[in-house]
C-alpha positions as a Markdown table, in Angstrom:
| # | Residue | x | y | z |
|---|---|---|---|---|
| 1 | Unk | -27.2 | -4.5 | -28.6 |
| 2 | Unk | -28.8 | -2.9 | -31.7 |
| 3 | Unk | -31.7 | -3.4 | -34.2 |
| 4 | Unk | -34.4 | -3.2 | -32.3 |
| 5 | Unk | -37.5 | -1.1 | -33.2 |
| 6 | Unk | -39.5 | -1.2 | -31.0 |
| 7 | Unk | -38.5 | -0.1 | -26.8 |
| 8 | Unk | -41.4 | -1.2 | -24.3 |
| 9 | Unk | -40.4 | 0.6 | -20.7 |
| 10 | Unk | -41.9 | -1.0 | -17.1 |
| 11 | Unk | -43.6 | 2.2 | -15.8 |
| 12 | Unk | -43.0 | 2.7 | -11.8 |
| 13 | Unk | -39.8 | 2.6 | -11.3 |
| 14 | Unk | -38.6 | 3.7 | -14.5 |
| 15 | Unk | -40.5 | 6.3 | -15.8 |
| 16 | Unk | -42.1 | 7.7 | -12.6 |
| 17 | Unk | -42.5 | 7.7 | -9.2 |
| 18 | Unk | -45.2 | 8.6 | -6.5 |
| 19 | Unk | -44.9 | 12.1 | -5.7 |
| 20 | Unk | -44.6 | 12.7 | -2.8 |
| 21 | Unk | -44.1 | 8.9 | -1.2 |
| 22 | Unk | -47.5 | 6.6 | -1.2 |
| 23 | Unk | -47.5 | 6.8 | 3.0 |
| 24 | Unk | -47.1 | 10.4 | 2.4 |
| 25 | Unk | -50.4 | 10.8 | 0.0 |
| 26 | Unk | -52.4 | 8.4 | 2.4 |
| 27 | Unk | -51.5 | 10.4 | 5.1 |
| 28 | Unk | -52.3 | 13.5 | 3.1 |
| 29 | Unk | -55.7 | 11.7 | 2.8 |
| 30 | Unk | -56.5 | 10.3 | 6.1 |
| 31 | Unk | -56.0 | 14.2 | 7.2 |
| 32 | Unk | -58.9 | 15.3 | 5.1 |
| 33 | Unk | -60.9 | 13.1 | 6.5 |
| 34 | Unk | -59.8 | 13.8 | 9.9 |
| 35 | Unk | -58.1 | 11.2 | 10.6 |
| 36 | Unk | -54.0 | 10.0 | 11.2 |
| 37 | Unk | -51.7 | 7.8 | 9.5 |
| 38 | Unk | -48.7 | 7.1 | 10.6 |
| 39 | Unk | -46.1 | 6.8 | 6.9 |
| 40 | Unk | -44.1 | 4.6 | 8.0 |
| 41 | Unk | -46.8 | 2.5 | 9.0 |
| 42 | Unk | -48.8 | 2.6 | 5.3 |
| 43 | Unk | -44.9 | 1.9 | 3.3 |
| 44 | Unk | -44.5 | -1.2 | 5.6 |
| 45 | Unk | -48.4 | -2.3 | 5.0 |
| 46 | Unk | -47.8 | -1.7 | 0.9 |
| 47 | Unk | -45.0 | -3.8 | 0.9 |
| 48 | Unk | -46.4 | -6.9 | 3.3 |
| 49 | Unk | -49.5 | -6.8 | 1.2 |
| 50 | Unk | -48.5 | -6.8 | -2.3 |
| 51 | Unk | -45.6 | -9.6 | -1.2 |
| 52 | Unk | -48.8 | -11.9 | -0.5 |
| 53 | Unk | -51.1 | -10.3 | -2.9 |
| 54 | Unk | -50.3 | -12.6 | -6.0 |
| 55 | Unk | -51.0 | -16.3 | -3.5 |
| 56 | Unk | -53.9 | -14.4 | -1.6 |
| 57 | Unk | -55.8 | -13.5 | -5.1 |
| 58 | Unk | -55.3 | -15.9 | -8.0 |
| 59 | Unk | -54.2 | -20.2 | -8.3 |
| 60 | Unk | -51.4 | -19.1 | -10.4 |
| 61 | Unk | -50.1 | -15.9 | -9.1 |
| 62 | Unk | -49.8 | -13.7 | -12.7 |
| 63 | Unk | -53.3 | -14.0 | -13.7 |
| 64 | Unk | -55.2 | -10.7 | -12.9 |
| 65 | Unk | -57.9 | -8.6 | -14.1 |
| 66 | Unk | -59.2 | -4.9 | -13.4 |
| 67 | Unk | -61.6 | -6.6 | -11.1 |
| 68 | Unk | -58.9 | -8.4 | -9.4 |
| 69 | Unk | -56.8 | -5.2 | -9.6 |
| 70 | Unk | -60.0 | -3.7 | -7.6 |
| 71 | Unk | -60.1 | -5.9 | -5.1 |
| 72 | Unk | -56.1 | -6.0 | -4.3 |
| 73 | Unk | -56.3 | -2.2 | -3.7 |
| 74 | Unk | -59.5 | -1.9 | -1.8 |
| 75 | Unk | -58.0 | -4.8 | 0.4 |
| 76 | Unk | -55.1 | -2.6 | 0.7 |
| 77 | Unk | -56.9 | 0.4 | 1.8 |
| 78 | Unk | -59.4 | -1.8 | 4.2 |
| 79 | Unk | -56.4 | -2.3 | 5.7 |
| 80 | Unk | -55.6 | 0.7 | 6.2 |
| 81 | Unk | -59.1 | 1.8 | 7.4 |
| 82 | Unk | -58.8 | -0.7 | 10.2 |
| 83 | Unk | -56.0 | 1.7 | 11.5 |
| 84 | Unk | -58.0 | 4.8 | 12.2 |
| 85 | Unk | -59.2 | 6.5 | 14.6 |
| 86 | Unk | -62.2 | 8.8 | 14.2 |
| 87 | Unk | -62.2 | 8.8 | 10.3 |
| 88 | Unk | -65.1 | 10.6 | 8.8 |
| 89 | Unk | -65.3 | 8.7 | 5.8 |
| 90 | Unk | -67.1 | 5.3 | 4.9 |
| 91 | Unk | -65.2 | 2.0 | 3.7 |
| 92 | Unk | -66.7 | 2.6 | 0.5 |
| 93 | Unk | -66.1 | 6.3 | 0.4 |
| 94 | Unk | -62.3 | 6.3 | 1.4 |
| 95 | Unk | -61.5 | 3.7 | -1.2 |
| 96 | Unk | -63.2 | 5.8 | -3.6 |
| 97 | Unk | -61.0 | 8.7 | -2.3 |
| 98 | Unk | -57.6 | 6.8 | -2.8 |
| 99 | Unk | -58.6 | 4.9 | -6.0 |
| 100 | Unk | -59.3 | 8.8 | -7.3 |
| 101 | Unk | -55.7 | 10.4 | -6.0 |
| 102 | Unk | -53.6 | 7.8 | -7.1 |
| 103 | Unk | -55.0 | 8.1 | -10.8 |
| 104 | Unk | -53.9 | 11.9 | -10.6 |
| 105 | Unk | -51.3 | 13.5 | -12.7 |
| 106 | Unk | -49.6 | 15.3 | -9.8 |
| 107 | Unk | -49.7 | 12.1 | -7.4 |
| 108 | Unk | -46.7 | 10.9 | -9.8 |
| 109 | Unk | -43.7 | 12.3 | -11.1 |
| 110 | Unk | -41.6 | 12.0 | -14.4 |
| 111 | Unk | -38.4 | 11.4 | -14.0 |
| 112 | Unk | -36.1 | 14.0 | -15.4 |
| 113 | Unk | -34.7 | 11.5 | -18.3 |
| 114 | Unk | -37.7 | 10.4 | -19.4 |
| 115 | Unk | -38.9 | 13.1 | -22.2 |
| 116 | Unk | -35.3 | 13.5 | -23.5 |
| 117 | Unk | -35.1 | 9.6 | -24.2 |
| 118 | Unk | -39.0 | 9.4 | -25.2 |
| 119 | Unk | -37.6 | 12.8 | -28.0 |
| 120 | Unk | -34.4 | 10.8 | -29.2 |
| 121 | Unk | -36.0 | 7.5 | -29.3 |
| 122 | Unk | -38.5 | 9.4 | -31.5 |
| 123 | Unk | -35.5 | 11.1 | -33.5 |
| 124 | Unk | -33.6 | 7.4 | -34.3 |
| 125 | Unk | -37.0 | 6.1 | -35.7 |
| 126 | Unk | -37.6 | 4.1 | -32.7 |
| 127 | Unk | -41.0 | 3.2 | -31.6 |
| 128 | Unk | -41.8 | 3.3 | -27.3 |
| 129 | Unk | -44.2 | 1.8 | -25.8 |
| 130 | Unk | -45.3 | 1.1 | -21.6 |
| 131 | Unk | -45.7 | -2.5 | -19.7 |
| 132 | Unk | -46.2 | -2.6 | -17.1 |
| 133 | Unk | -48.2 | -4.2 | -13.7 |
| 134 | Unk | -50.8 | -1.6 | -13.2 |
| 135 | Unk | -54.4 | -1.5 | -13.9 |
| 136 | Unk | -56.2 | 1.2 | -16.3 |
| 137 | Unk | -55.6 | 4.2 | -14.3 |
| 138 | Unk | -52.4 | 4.1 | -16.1 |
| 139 | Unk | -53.7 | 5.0 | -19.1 |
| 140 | Unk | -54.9 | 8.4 | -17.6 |
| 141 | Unk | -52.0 | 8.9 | -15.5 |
| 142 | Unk | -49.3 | 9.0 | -18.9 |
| 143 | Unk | -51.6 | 11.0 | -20.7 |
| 144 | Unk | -52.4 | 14.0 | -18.4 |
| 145 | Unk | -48.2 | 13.7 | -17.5 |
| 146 | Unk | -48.2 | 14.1 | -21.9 |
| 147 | Unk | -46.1 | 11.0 | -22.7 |
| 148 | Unk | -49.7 | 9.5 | -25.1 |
| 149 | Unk | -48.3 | 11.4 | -27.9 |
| 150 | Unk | -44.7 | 9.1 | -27.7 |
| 151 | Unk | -46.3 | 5.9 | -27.1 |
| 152 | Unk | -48.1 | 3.3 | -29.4 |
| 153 | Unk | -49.0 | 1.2 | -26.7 |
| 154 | Unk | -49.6 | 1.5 | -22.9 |
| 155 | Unk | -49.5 | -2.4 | -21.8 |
| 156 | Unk | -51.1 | -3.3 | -18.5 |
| 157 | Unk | -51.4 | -6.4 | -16.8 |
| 158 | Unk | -55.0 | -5.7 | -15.8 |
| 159 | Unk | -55.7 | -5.7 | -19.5 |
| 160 | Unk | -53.5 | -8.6 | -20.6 |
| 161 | Unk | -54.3 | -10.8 | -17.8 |
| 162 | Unk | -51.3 | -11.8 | -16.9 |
| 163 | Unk | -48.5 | -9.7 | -14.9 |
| 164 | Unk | -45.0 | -10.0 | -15.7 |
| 165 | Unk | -42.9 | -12.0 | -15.9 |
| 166 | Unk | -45.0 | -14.0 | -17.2 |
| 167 | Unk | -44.4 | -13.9 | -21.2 |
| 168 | Unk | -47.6 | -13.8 | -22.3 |
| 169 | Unk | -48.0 | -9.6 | -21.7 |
| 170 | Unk | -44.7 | -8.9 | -24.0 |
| 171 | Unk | -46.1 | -11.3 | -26.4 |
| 172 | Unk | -49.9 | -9.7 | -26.9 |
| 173 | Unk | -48.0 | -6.2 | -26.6 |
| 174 | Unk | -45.7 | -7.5 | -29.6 |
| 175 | Unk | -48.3 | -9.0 | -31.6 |
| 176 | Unk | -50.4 | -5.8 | -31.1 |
| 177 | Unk | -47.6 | -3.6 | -32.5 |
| 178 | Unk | -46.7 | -6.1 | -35.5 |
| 179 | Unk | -42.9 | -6.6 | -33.7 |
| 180 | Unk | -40.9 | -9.4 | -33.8 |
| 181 | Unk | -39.8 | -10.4 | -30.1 |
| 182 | Unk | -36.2 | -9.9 | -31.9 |
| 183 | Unk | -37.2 | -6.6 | -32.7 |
| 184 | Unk | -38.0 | -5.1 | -29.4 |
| 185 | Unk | -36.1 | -4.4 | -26.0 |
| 186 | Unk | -38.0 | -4.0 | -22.9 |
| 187 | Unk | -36.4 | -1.8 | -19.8 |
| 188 | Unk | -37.7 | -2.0 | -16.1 |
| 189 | Unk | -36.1 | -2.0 | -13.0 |
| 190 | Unk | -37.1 | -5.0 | -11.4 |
| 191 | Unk | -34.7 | -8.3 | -12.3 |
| 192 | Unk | -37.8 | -11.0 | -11.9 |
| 193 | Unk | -40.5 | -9.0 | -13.6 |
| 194 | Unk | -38.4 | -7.1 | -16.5 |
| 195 | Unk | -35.2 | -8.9 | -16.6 |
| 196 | Unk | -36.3 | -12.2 | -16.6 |
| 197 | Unk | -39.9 | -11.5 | -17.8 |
| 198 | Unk | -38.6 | -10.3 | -21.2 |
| 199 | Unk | -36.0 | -13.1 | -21.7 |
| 200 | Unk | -38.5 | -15.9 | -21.4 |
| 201 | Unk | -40.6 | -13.7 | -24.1 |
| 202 | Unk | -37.5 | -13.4 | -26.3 |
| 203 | Unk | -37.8 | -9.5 | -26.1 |
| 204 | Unk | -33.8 | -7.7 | -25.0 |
| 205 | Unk | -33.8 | -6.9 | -21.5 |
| 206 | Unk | -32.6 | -3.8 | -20.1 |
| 207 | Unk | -32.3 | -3.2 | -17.0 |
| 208 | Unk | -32.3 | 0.4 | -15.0 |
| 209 | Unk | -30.5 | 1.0 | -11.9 |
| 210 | Unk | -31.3 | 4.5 | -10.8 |
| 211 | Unk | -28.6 | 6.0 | -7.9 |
| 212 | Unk | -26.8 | 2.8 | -7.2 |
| 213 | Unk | -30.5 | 1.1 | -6.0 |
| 214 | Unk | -31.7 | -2.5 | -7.5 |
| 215 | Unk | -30.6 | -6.2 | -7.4 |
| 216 | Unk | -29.2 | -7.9 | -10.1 |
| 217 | Unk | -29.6 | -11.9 | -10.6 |
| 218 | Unk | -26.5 | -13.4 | -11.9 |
| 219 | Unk | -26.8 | -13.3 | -15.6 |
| 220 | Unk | -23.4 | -11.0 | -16.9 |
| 221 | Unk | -24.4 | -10.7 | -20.6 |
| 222 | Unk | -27.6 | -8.0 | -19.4 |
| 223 | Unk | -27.2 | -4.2 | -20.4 |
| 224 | Unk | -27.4 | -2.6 | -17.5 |
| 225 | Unk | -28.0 | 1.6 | -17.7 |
| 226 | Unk | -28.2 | 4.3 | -15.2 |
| 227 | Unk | -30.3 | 6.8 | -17.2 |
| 228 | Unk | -32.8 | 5.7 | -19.7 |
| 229 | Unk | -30.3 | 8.3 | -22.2 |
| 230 | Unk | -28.1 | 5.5 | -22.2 |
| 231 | Unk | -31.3 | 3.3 | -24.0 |
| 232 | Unk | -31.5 | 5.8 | -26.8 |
| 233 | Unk | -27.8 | 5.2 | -27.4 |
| 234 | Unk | -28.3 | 1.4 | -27.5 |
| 235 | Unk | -31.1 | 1.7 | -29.5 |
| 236 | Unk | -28.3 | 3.9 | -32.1 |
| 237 | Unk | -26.2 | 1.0 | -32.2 |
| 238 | Unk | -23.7 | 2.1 | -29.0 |
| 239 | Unk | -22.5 | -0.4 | -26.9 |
| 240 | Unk | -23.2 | 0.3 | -23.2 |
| 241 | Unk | -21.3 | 3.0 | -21.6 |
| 242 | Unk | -17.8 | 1.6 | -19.3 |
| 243 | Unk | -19.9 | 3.2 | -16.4 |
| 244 | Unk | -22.8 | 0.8 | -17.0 |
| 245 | Unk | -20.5 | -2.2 | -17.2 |
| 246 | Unk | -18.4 | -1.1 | -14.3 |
| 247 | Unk | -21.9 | -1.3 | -12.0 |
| 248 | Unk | -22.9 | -4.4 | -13.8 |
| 249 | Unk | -19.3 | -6.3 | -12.1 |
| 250 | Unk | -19.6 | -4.3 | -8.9 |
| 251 | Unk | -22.9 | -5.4 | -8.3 |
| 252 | Unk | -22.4 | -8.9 | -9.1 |
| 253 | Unk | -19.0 | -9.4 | -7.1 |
């Protein structure tokens, strides 16, 4: 599990979260404009329509762009448009609303093992780096939340073209950074996109399993860790902790 340079980490998921909860923020905003949403309602919509988005937008169902990036979210929020009553606000001007919030620092949170990994990734001599499925409001997002100055490269699949799993984003990613895929690790906390996404680039997967939550898909020789703490000490040449393995067998019995 060690010699690797380089550590890419998956961003939602992994190193933050929406802060508070997306329905809550889109009902935050539907208030503003005098308007209701129900949360329950916009987390249910979220996940029906990014299930179908990948068929519903491109032949292959990876390939993206910003523009396509654009037009899943505004489809999203269309959506949600349809759903109130009253709202004094365009199409136009409440996707411009929601597009702004959700590229704001304090719509997201850090979690709380993120800088201390970030700091002893930095003191081992080991590079970080983001990939992730997002579009280029990441790029603002890590900086105002000051993570820029530990990373030197924030992948996203709007950029690339391609989400993962497909290869090809570790692979530009890599050949951006001069890294061999035997060089690098990649840690996310989905099994498809990170797990599965890094092997078929040859990158080391790691995957994160935060308070028990997450799915794992069969393959026993995967280093599975609770806090991203527990990458810095791969990345030192530790083997992963009895707690990690002892989830890894629970979760797969």
């Amino acid at each position: 599990m060690s010699g690797f340079s380089l550590v890419l980490f998956d961003a939602g998921g992994t190193l933050l979260r929406p802060r508070p909860s997306v329905g809550e923020r889109y009902a935050l905003l539907a208030a503003r404009f005098g308007a209701s949403l129900q949360q329950a309602l916009v987390d249910a919509d979220l996940s029906a329509h990014f299930a179908g988005r990948a068929d519903d937008l491109t032949p292959s169902g990876l390939e993206t762009s910003e523009a396509v990036e654009l037009a899943c979210w505004r489809a999203f929020t269309d959506r949600l448009y349809g759903r109130m009553q009253g709202i004094r606000a365009t199409r136009q001007e409440w996707f411009d609303a929601a597009w702004a919030d959700f590229a704001r620092a304090d719509a997201w949170a850090l979690y709380p093992d993120v800088l201390p990994a970030l700091e002893g990734l930095r003191s081992a001599g080991v590079r970080a780096g983001v990939l992730s499925n997002w579009d280029s409001r990441l790029d603002l997002v890590l900086r105002e939340l000051g993570l820029s100055p530990y990373l030197a490269r924030i992948e996203v699949s709007s950029r690339a073209g391609v989400r993962k799993p497909d290869p090809r984003i570790f692979l530009r990613a890599l050949e951006a950074l001069g890294v061999s895929a035997g060089e690098a690790a990649h840690v996310g906390d989905s099994w498809t996109d990170d797990v599965r996404g890094a092997r078929a680039a040859g990158v080391l997967p790691i995957f994160l399993v935060r308070d028990g939550a997450g799915r794992v898909g069969g393959e026993s020789d995967v280093a599975i860790v609770s806090s991203l703490l527990e990458v810095v000490a791969l990345a030192r040449g530790a083997a992963p902790s009895a707690s990690s393995r002892g989830k890894r067998d629970r979760e797969k019995a």
